[in-house]
N, C-alpha and C positions, 0 to 999 in steps of 0.2 A: 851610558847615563843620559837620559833624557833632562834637553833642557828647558827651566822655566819659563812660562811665559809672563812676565810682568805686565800688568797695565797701563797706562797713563798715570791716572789715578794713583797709583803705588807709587811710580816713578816720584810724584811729585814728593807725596809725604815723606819716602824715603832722603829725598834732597834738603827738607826743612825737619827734619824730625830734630837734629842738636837745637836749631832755635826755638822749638816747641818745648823743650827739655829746659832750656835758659829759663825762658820766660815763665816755666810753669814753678820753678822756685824763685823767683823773682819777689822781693821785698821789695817795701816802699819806706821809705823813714824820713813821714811828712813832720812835721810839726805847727802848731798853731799859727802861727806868723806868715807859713805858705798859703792859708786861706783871707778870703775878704766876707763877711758879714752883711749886707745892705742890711742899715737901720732902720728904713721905715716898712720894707715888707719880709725882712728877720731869712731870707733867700741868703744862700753861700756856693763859693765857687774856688778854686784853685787858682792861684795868680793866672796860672798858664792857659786854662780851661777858657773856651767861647761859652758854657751853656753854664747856668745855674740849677742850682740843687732848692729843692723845698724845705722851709727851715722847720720852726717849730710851730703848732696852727694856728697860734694867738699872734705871733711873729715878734715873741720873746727873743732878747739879745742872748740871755743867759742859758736858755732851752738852745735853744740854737747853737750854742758853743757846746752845748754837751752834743749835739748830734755829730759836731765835727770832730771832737774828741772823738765818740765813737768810731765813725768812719779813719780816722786814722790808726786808732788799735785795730782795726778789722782790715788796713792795710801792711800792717807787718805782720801777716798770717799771709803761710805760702796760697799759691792762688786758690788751689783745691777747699783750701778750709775756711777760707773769708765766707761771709756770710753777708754782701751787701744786698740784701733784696729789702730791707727799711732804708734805701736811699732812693732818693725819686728826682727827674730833669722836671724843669717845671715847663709849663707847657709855653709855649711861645705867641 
């Protein structure tokens, strides 16, 4: 029996593929109190997070909390099926 030849490459994903597995069922179960709001440019961020998110374009308090509402239903969906691409960094 001939034996295989593995790559590098392989080697690696083969040694993280359980943490690829974790992570890719990984929920999140934010809730509104883990985010902050800035009120005068309507911008929101995660206690934990350095960068800010774009709020709503008038920079609505209450537009703006539905966006984070959204973004955290769209983080208790496994990773595959979240759908954040209406979430935006704001530019710096």
């Amino acid at each position: 029996m001939a034996k295989r030849i593995i790559s590098e490459e392989q080697k690696r994903l083969n040694e993280v593929k359980s943490l690829y597995e974790n992570q890719k069922n990984k929920k999140f179960n934010y809730s509104p109190d883990d985010f902050s709001i800035d009120l005068l440019s309507g911008k929101w961020k995660h206690k934990n997070w350095k960068v800010w998110m774009k709020g709503a374009p008038n920079g609505d308090y209450a537009e703006t909390k539905k966006i984070v509402l959204k973004y955290i239903e769209e983080c208790k969906k496994p990773y595959g099926k979240r759908n954040l691409s209406m979430f935006h960094l704001v530019a710096a």
